[in-house]
N, C-alpha and C positions, 0 to 999 in steps of 0.2 A: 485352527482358530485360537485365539489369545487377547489376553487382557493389556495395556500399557496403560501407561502413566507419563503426563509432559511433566518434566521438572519444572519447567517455566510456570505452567499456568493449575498443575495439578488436577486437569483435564484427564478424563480416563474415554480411550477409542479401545474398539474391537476392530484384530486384526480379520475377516470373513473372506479367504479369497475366492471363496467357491461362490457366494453370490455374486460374482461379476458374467456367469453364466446363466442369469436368470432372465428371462425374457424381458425387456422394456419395452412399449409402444409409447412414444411422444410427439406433441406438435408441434414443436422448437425448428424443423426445419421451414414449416408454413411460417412459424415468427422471424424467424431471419430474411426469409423471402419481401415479406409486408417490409422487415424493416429498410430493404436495399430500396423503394420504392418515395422513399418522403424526402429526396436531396432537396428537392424545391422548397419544401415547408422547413427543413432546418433554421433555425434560429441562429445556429452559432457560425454559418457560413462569412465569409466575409461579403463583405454587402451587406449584410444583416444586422449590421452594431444596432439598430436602432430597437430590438426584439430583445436583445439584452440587457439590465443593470449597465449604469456605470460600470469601467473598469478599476478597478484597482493596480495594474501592472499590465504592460504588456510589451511584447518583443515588437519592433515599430523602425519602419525608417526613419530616417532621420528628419524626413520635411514634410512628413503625416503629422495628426494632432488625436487627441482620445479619442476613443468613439467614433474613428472614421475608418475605413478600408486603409492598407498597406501596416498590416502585420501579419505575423508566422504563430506568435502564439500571444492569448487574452485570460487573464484570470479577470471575473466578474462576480459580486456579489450572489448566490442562491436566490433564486426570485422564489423558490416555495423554500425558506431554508427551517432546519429544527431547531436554530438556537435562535435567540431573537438578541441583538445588539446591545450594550450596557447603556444606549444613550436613548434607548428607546422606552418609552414613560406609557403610562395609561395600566390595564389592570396587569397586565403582564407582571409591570415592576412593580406594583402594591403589592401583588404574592408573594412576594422576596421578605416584604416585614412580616409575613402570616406564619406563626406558628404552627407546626404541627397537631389535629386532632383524633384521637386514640391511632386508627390503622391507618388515615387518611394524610399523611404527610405530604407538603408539597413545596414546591418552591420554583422562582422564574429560574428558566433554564436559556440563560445568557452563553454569550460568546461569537464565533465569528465563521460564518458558513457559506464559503466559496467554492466557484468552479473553476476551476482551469481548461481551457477548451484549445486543446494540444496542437490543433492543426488551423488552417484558413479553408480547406476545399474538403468533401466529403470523403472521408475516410472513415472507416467503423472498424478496424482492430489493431489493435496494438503491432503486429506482426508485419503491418503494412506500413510502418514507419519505416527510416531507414534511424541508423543507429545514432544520426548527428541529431535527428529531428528528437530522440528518445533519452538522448544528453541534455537536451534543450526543455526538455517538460522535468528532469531532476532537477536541477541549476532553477528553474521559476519555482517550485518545491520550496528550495532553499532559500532562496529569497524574499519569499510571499513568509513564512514559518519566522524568518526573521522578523517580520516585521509588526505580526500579531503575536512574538512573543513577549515584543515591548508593552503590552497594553498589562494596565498592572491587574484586569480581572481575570486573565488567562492561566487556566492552572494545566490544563493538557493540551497538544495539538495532534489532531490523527489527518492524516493522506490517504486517500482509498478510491480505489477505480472499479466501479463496474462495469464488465462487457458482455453484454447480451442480455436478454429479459431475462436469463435463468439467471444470472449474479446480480440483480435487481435495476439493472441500467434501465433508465426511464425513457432515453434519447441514444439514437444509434451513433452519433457522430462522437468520434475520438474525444476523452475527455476523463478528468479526474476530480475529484473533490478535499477539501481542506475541512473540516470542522475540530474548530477549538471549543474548550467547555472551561467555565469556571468552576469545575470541581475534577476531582482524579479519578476517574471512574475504576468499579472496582479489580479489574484484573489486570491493573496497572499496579496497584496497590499489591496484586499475587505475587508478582514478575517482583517487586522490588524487596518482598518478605524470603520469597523464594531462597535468594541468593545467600540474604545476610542466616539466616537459619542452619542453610548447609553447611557453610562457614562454622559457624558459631559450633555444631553436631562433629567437623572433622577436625579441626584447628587440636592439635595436642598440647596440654596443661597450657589452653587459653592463648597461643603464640598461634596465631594465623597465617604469618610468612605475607605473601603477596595478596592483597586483598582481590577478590574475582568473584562480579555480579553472578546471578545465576544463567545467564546468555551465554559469556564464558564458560563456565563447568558446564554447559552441555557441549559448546561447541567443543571444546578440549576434551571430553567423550568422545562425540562421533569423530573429528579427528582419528583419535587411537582405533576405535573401530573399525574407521576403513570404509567399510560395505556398504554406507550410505553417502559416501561423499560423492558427490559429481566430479567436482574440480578445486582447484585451486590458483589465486593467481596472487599477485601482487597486493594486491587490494581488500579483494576479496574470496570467504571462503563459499561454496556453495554447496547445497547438502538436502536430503530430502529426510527432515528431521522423524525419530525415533516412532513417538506420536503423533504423525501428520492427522491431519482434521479432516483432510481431503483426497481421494487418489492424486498421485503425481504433485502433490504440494510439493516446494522449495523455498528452502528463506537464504538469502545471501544475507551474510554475516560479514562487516569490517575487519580486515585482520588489527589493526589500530585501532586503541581505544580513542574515539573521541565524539563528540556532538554533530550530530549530522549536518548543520550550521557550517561545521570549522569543516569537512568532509575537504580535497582539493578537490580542483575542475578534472583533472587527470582521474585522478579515484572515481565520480561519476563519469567521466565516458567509459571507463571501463566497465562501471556498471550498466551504463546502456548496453553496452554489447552484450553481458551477459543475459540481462533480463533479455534482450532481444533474443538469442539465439534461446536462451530459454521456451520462450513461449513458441517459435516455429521448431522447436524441437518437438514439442508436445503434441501440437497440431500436428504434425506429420506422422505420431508412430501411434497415436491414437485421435486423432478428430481434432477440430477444433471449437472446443468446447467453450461453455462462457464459463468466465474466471472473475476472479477480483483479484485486485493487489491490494496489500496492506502494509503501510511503512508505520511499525510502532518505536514509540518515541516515550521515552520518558517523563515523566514531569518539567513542566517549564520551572519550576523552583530547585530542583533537584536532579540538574540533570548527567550525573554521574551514576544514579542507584543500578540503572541497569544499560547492557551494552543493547544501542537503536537496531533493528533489523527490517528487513523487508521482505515480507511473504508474500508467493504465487500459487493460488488457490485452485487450479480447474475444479469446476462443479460440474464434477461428472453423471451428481445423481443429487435429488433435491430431500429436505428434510424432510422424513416420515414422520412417525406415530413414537415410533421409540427413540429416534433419537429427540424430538422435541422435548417426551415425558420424562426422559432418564437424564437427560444433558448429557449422551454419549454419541461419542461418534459413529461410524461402522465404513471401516474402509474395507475397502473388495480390493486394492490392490498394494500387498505389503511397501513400503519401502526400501526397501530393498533391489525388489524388482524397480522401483519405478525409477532407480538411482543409476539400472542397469540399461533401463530405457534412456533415460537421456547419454547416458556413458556413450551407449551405443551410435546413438543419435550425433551428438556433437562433433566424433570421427577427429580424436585429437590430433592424431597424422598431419591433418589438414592446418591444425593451428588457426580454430577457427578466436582464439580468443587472444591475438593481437588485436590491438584497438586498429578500428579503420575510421574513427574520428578524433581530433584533439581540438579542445578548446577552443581555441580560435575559429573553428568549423560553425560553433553554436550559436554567436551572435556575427554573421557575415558582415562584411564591409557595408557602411552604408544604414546598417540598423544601430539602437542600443535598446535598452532597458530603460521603457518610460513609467513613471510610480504618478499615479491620481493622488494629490493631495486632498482631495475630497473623500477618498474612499481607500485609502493607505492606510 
């Protein structure tokens, strides 16, 4: 058992491999059951546009119109969302002029909180996509992120998927979410102090040499370390980081610096494949478990301070007592092994990480990319 430390976010997990031995009883398999039963009550089936928000974007034939059947993939408005709009008035936006009273501070929490609903027919996990469909929900990612980072009250944009009621998914049908905020939340703020610190602590008589967020200097560690890298491709690096938060966590890292925006179409299908084989790697040599993805992104003002990544979370066990009280983590299975699991898993022989989609697979003949001027 041992202590670490994330350089990224100054997060402290215990390594515990012995309690991965401890008895668990849960009712997750009767939830997943109940869930396979509600296709007909889905909201976000096609057929369904009328249960949803306006869209804001969606992959679409060419001789459809919004809000009608014949599309592959719909980003829509949050019908319960947490941020509330910049154009939206009453007391919400009054709290915005209210000052702070001694402990009681508050202020409206604007911004812009959407769904992206990945598929048209009932699907509920990631792993049952194929890799073209999984290229096609990065690429709307990208495009939707562009287009809430024009609105000038947007100071962050986070990506994030839950699957299954244990990573808090509310609805079993394939799907991701978008939430922007007008302010930097604080461990955005960690990631971006992180780096310039280190820097500033190694740099000899004040010469820095090549400047490198703190996403870089860890990736440029496990690099040299070895023992936790999965793989490595053109693209991207994959690696089941130092202080994972979670068993079998992975973040795929860009080997090029740049703005997940400018990212090419080639770079994400590659990344579909890997996330894909990722997460049926996981499900096969330990369960499949509910997860979350997490695509973090820098500031929309500032978006150089740190290199964007994308974390894959299994939640293999849910938050206790201690870690809620201590803000610590406790993994039951090192990294190391669980680098050793997917190694194993993935069977590089096989070459399973040529891309088996390009580009042109994403949006088929016949579709394009339709943008709601009403809710764009």
């Amino acid at each position: 058992m041992e202590r670490r430390v994330d350089i990224l976010t100054g997060r402290h997990v215990i390594v515990a491999t012995n309690r991965s031995t401890r008895p668990v009883h849960t009712a997750m398999p009767q939830m997943q059951k109940n869930a396979a039963a509600c296709g007909d009550l889905d909201p976000f089936l096609e057929g369904h546009e009328s249960q949803t928000p306006n869209e804001s974007l969606a992959l679409r034939t060419l001789s459809s119109r919004a809000n009608q059947p014949g599309w592959l993939l719909r980003i829509v408005p949050n019908r319960y969302p947490a941020v509330r709009s910049a154009l939206d008035d009453g007391r919400e936006t009054r709290m915005k002029t209210q000052s702070s009273v001694g402990c009681f501070g508050r202020t409206a929490a604007t911004g812009v909180h959407d769904v992206v609903i990945e598929c048209s027919d009932h699907r509920r996990h990631l792993g049952e996509l194929d890799s073209t469909e999984v290229a096609r929900i990065l690429m709307a990612w990208q495009r939707r992120i562009q287009q809430i980072a024009t609105k000038p009250e947007i100071r962050a944009v986070f990506v994030f998927r839950n699957e299954g009621a244990g990573a808090g998914a509310s609805l079993p049908h394939c799907h991701s979410q978008i939430l922007a905020t007008d302010f930097v939340p604080p461990q955005l703020g960690v990631r971006m102090n992180a780096g310039q610190s280190d820097i500033e602590r190694s740099s000899p008589s004040g010469h820095s040499g090549v400047h490198k967020c703190a996403v870089q200097q860890w990736r440029d560690a496990e690099l040299q370390a070895e023992e936790r890298v999965i793989c490595r491709t053109d693209h991207f690096d994959v690696i089941c980081p130092w202080a994972s938060r979670t068993p079998w966590q992975v973040r795929f890292v860009p080997v090029k610096s740049c703005e997940f925006t400018a990212v090419s179409s080639e770079a994400l299908c590659d990344l579909a494949v890997l996330l894909r084989q990722t997460v049926r790697a996981q499900a096969a040599f330990s369960g499949a478990f509910p997860h979350n993805l997490s695509l973090v992104l820098p500031p929309v003002n500032d978006p150089h301070s740190f290199l964007w990544h994308l974390d894959f979370l299994p939640r293999v066990s849910c938050y206790a007592g201690f870690e809620l009280g201590a803000d610590v983590d406790i993994l039951t299975t090192a990294p190391e092994a669980a680098a050793d699991d997917y190694r194993r898993e993935f069977r590089p022989s096989r070459n399973p990480f040529a891309p088996d989609t390009v580009p042109s697979d994403v949006v088929p003949e016949g579709y394009h990319w339709l943008v709601s001027e009403m809710n764009g």
